[in-house]
C-alpha angles and dihedrals in degrees: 000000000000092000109043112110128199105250136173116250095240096065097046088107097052093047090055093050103047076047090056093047090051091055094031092133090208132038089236089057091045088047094054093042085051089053089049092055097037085055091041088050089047090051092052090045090059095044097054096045091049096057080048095058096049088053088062101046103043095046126081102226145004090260084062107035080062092047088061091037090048117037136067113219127173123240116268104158095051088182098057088042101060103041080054098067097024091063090045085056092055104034100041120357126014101203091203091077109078096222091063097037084110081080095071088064089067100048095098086060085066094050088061094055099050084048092052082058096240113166113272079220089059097052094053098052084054096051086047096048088043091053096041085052088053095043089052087050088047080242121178106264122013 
């Protein structure tokens, strides 16, 4: 039990990755299993920025865009919630591909603005508006 480490699980996938490159037994091997986590790093990176992006453009002002970012409220309006995420799945990044589970990550982010009372409309233009941004960039995803 010596070598176990508390990780989150988000970046599971990432510690299991940097763990593969150090006993990649050829360069050729260490260098595929680099790209993988170079592209795997990329993809969160998007993902993150583009709920980000939908923050910003769905708030009213910057007080309020922090207090998303920021807070951690509990569901309340299950419905909203939900039409919520299931429209950024669709729209931008499906979670059950494993390529995408980073996304689950950002939900909460979600549940606070559907506690902040922002529009479901207006989440949704801003999704819209955020994948048609990525699509334009041939981002993962979207």
């Amino acid at each position: 039990m010596g070598d176990q480490e508390v990780v989150v699980s988000s970046d599971v996938p990432i510690m299991i990755l940097q763990k593969k490159i150090k006993s990649a037994k050829t360069l050729v091997e260490a260098e595929k299993l680099k790209n993988d986590l170079n592209e795997l790093m990329r993809i969160r990176e998007v993902i993150q920025r583009s709920v980000m992006e939908i923050i910003k453009k769905s708030t009213n002002s910057e007080e309020q865009t922090l207090r998303v970012q920021t807070g951690c409220a509990e569901v309340t309006n299950h419905k909203m919630y939900r039409e919520v995420i299931e429209y950024y799945k669709v729209k931008c990044f499906n979670w059950h591909d494993s390529k995408y589970e980073y996304a689950v990550h950002q939900l909460h982010l979600f549940a606070n603005l559907c506690e902040e009372k922002v529009p479901v409309e207006r989440i949704k233009t801003a999704i819209d508006d955020v994948s048609e941004n990525l699509k334009k960039k041939d981002a993962p995803g979207c």
